[in-house]
Backbone as ProteinMPNN parsed JSONL, in Angstrom:
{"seq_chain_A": "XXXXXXXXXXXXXXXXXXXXXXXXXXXXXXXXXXXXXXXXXXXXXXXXXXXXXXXXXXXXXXXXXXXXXXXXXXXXXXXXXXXXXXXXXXXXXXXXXXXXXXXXXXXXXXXXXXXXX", "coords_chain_A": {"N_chain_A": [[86.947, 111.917, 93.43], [87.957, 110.081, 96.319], [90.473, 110.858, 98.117], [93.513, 108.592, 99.026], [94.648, 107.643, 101.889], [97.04, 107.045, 104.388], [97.701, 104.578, 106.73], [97.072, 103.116, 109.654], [99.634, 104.221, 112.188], [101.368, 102.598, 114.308], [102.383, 102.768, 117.699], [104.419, 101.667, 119.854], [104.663, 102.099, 123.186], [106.517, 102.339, 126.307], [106.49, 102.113, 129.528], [106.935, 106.306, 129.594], [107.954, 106.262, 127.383], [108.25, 105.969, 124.02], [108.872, 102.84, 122.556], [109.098, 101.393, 120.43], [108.251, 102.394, 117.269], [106.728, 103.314, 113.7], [109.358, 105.025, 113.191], [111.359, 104.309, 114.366], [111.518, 101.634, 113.452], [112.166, 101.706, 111.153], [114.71, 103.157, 111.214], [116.219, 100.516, 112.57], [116.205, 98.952, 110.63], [117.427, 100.237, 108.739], [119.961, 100.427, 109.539], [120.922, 97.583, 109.648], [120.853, 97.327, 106.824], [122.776, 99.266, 106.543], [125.302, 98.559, 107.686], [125.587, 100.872, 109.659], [125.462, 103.393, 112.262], [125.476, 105.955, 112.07], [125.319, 106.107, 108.711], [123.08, 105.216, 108.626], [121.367, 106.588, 110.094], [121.616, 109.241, 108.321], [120.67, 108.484, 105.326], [117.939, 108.364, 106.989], [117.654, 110.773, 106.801], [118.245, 112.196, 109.622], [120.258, 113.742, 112.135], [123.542, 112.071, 113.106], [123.473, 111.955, 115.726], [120.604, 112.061, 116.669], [119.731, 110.036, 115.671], [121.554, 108.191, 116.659], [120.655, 108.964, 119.542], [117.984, 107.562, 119.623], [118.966, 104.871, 119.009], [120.452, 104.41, 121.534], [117.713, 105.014, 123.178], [115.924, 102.613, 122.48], [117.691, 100.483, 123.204], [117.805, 101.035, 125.961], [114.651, 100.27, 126.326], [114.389, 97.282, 125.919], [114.376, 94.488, 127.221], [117.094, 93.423, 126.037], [119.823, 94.182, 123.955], [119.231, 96.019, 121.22], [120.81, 96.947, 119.046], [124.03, 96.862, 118.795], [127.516, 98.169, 119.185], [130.91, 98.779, 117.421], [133.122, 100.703, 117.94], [135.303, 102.658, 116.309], [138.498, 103.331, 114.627], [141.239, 101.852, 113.011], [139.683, 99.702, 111.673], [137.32, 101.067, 111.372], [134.769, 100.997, 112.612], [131.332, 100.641, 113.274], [128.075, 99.442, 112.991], [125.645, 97.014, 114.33], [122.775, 94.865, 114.073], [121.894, 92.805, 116.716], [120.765, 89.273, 117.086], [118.107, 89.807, 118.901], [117.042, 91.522, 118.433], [116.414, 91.461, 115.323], [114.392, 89.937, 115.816], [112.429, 91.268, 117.403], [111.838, 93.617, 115.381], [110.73, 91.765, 113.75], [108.637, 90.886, 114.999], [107.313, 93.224, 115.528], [106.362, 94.371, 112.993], [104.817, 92.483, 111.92], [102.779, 92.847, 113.681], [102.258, 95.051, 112.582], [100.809, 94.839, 110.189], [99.179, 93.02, 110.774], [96.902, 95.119, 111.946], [96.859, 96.668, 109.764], [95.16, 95.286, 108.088], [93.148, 94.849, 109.884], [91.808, 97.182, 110.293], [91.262, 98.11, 107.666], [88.77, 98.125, 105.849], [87.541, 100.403, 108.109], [89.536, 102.49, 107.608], [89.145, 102.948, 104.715], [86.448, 103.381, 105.016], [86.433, 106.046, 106.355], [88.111, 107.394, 104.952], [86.499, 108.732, 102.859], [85.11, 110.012, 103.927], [87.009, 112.532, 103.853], [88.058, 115.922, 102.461], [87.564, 116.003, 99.164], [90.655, 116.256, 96.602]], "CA_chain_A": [[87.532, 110.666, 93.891], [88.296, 110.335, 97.478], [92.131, 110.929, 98.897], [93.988, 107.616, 99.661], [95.176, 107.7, 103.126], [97.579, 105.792, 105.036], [97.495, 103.224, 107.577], [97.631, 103.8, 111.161], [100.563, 104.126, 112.803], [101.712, 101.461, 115.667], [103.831, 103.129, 118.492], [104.749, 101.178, 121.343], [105.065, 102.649, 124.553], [107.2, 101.188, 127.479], [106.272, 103.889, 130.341], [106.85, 107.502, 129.072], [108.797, 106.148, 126.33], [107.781, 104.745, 122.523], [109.808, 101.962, 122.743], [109.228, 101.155, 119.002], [107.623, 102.773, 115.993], [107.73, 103.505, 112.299], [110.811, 106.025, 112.669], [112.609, 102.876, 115.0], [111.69, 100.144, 112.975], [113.136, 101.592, 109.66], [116.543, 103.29, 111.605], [117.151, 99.016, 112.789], [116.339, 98.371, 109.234], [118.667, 101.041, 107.295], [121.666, 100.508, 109.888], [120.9, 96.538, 108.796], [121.526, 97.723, 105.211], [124.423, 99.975, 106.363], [126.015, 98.849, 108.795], [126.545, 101.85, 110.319], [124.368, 104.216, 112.684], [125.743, 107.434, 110.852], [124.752, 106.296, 107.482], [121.374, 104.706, 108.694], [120.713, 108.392, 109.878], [121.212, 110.129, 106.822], [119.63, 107.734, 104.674], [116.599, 108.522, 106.667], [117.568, 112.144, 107.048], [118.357, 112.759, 110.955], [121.866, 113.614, 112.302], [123.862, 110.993, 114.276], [122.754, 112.454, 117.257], [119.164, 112.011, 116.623], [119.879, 108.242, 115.111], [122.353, 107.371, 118.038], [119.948, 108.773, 120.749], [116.734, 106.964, 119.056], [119.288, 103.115, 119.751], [120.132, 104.216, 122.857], [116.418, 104.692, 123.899], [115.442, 101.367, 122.121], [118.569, 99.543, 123.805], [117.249, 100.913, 127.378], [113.604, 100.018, 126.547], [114.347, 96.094, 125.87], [115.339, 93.222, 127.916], [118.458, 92.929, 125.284], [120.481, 95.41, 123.254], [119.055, 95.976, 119.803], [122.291, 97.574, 118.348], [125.375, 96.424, 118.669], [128.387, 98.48, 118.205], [131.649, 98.768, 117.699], [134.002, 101.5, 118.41], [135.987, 103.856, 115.415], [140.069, 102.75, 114.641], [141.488, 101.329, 111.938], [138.539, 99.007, 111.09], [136.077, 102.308, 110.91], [133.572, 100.874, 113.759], [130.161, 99.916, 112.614], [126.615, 98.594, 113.9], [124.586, 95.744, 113.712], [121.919, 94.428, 114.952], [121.6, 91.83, 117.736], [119.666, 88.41, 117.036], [117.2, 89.986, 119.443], [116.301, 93.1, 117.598], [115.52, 90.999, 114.408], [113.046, 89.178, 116.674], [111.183, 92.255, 117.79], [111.723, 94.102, 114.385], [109.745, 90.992, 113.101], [107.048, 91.202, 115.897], [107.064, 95.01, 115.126], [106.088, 94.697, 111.567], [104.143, 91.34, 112.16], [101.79, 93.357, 114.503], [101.639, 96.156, 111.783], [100.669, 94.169, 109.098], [97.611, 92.597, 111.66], [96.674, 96.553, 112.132], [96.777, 97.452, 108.543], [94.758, 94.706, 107.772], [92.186, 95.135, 110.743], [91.201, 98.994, 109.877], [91.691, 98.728, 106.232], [87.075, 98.574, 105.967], [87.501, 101.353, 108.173], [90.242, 103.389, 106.952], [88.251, 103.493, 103.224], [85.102, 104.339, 104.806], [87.099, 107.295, 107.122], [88.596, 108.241, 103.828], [85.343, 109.101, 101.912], [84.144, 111.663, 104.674], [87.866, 114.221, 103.547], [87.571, 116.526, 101.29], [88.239, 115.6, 97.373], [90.919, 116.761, 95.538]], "C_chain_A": [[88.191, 110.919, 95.251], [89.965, 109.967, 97.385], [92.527, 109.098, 99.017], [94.599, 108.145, 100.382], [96.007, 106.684, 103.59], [97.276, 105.232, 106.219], [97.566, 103.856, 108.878], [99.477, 103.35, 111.443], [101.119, 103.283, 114.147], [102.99, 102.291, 116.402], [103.663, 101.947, 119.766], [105.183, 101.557, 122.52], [105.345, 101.456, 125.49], [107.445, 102.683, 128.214], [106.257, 104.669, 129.83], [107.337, 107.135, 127.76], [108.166, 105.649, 124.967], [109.317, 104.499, 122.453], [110.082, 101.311, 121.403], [107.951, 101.919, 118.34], [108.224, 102.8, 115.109], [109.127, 103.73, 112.306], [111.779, 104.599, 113.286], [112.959, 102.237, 114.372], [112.461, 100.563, 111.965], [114.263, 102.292, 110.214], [116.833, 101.571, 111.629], [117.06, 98.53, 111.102], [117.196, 98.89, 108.403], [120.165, 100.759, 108.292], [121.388, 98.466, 109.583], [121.644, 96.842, 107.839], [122.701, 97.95, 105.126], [125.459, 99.74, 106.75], [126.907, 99.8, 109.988], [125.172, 102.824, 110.956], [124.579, 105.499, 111.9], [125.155, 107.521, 109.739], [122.857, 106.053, 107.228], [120.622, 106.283, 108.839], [120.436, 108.899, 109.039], [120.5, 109.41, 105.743], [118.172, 108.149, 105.137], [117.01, 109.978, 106.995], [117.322, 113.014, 108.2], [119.958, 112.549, 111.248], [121.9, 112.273, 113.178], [123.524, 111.054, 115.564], [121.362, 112.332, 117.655], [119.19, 110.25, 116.871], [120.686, 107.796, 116.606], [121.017, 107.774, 119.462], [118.837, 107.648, 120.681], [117.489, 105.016, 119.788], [119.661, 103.361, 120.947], [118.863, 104.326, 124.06], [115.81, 103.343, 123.771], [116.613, 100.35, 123.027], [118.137, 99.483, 125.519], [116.044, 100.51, 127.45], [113.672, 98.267, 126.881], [114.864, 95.442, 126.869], [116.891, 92.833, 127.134], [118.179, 94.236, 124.675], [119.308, 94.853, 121.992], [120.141, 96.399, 118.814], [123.381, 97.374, 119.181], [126.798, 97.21, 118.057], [130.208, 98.398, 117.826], [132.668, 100.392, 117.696], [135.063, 101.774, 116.768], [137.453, 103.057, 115.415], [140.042, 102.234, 113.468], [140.341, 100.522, 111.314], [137.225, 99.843, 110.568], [134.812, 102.107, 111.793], [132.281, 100.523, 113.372], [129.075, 99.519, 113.791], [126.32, 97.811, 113.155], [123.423, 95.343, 114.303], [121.996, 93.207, 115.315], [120.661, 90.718, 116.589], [118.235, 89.048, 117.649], [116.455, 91.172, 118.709], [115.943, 92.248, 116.224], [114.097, 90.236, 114.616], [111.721, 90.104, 117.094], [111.284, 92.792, 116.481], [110.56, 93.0, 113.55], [108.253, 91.038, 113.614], [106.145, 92.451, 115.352], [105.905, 94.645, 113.91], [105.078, 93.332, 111.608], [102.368, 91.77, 112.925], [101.142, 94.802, 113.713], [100.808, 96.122, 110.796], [98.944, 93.717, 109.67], [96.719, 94.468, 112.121], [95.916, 96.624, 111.084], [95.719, 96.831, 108.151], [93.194, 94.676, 108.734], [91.426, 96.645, 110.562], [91.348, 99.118, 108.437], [90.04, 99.217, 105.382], [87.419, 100.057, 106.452], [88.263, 102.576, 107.531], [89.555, 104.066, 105.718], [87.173, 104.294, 104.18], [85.697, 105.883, 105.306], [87.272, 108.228, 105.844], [87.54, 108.777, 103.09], [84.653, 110.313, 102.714], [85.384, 112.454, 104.735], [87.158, 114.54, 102.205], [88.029, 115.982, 99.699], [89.247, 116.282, 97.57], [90.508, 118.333, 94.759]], "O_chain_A": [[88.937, 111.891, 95.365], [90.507, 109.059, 96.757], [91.531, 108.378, 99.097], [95.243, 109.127, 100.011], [95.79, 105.514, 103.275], [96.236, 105.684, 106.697], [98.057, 104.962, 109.108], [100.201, 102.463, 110.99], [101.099, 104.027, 115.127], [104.13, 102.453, 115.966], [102.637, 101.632, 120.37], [106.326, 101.205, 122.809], [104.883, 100.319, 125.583], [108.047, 103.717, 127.922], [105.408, 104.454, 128.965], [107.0, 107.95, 126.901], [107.431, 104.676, 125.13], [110.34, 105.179, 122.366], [111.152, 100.733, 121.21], [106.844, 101.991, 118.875], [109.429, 102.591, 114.974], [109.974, 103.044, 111.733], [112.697, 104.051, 112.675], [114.14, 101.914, 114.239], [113.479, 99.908, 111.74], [115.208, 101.984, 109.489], [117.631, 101.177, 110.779], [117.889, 97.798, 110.562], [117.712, 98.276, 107.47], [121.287, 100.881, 107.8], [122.418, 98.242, 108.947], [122.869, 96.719, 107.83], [123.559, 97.486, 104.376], [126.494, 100.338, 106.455], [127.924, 99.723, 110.677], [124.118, 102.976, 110.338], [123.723, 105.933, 111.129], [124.523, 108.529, 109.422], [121.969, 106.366, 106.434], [119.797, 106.888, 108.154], [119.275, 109.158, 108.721], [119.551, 110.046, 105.284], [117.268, 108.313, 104.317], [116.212, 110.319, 107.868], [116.655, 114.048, 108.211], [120.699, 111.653, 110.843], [120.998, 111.628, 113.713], [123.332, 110.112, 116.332], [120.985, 112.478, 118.818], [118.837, 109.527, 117.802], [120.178, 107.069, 117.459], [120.592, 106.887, 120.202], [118.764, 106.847, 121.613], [116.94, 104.244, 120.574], [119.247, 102.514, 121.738], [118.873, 103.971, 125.238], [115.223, 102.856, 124.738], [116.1, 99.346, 123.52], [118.098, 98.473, 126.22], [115.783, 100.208, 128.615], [113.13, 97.855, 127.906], [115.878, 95.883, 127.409], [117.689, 92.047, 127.645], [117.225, 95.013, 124.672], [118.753, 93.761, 121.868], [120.07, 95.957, 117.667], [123.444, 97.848, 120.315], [127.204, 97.051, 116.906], [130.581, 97.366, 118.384], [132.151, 101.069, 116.807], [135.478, 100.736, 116.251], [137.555, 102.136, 116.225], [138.992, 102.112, 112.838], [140.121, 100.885, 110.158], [136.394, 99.51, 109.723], [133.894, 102.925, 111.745], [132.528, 99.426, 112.871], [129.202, 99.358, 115.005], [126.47, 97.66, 111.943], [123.331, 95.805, 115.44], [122.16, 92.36, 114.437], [120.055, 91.105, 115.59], [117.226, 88.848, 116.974], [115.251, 91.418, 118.635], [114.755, 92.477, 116.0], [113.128, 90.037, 113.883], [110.521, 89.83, 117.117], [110.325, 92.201, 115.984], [109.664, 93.45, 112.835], [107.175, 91.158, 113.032], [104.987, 92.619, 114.97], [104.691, 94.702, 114.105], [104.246, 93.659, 110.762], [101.27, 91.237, 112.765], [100.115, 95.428, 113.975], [100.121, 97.082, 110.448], [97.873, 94.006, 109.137], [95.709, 94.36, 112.817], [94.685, 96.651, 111.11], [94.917, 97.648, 107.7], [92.157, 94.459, 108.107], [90.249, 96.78, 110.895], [91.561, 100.239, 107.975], [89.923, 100.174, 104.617], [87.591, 100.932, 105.603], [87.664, 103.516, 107.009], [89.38, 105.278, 105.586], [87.027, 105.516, 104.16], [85.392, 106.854, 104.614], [86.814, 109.357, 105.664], [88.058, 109.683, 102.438], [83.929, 111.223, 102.311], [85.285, 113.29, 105.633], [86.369, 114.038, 101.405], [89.174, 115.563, 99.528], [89.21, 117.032, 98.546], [90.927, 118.59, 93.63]]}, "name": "protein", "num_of_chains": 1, "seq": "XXXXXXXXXXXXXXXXXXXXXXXXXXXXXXXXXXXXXXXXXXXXXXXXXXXXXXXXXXXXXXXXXXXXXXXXXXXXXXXXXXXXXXXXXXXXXXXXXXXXXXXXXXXXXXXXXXXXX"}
């Protein structure tokens, strides 16, 4: 029985940069959840330093911020996302979905020429 394989992958480049992919779309989606870039990190299992550089590359790629934050103090500081980042996060996944669905013939047949199991 042939392997199931997954889907292609959608990156978006903006000049040298991927301006969105997988790893992007689900950090704006887990600091959604979390409200917080720290926890969105570890949830997907990259330090804050990884997770914070990743929104400040996506915040310089766009015409608008995608993250939103606030600053540490008594309140504990937090992210969110922008109106505008749910707009491309929708595109994102809107355009992945038209992908998945466009190669999914091919993908099977691809999959039948690995090896078994």
């Amino acid at each position: 029985m042939p392997h199931r394989i997954g889907g292609a992958k959608l990156r978006i480049h903006f000049g040298e940069d991927i301006a969105m992919g997988p790893g992007k779309a689900a950090l704006l989606e887990a600091i959604r959840e979390t409200g917080s870039i720290t926890a969105a990190g570890k949830r997907l299992g990259m330090s804050y330093k990884r997770a914070w550089n990743l929104v400040d590359l996506m915040n310089r790629c766009f015409r608008e911020p995608l993250v939103d934050t606030a600053t540490g103090g008594g309140g504990g500081g937090g992210a969110h996302l922008t109106p505008f980042a749910e707009t491309v996060l929708a595109r994102y996944r809107a355009m992945q979905r038209t992908a998945d669905t466009a190669l999914a013939g091919d993908l099977a047949a691809f999959a039948r020429l690995l090896k078994s199991g």
